[in-house]
N, C-alpha and C positions, 0 to 999 in steps of 0.2 A: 500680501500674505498668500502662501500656497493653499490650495483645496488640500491636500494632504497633512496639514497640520488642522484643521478643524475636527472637530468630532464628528463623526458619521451621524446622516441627515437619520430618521425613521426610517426610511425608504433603505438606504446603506445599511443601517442596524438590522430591518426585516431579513435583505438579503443573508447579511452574514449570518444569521440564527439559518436561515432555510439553508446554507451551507454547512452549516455547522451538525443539523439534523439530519441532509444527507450519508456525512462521512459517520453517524452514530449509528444510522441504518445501515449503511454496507457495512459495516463492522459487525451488525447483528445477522445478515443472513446467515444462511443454514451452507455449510459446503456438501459435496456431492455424497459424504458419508452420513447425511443426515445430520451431524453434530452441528455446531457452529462454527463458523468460519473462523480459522485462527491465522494472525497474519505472523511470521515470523520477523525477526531481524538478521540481516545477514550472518550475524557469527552463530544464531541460532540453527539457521538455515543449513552454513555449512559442519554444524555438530550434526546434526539429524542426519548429512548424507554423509558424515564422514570425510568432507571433503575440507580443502585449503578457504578460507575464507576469500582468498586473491581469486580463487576459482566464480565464486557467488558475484562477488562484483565485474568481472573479464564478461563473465555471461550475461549479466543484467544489460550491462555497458554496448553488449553489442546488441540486444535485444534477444537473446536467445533462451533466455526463459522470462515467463509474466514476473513483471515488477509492479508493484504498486506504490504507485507515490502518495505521501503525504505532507504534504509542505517540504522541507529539506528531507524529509527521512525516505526511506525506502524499505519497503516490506513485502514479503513474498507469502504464499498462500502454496505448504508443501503437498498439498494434492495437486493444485495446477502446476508445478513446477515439474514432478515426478512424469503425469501427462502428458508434460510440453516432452520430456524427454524420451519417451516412448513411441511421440510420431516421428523423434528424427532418426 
């Protein structure tokens, strides 16, 4: 039988709760307006700038603005984004 089909030991359980309360804390930080950190999704992302949503992902994709991952998804933070695009 695989280790992957058993149920997670304590130890495995603890982790994933400590992972799990990680990603609820960065979710709660404050971003740089004071407010709280709001993460977008990319069709979100490209309505706020106005932009092609192909656009939002070509630039994630190449690294050229902060992406945040979560599990399969991907979400961006449009202060750091705006930022990133200001130093280039």
């Amino acid at each position: 039988m695989s280790e992957s089909s058993n149920p997670p030991s304590l130890l495995g359980q603890a982790i994933l709760d400590a992972i799990r309360e990680a990603v609820k804390e960065a979710l709660r930080e404050v971003g740089a307006n004071g407010k709280p950190q709001e993460l977008l999704a990319p069709e979100e992302l490209a309505k706020r700038l106005k932009l092609p949503v192909s656009w939002v992902y070509e630039q994630s994709r190449q690294g050229n603005i902060p992406t945040h991952r979560l599990g399969r998804y991907i979400r961006f933070d449009l202060h750091e984004v705006l930022a990133s695009q200001k130093k280039s």
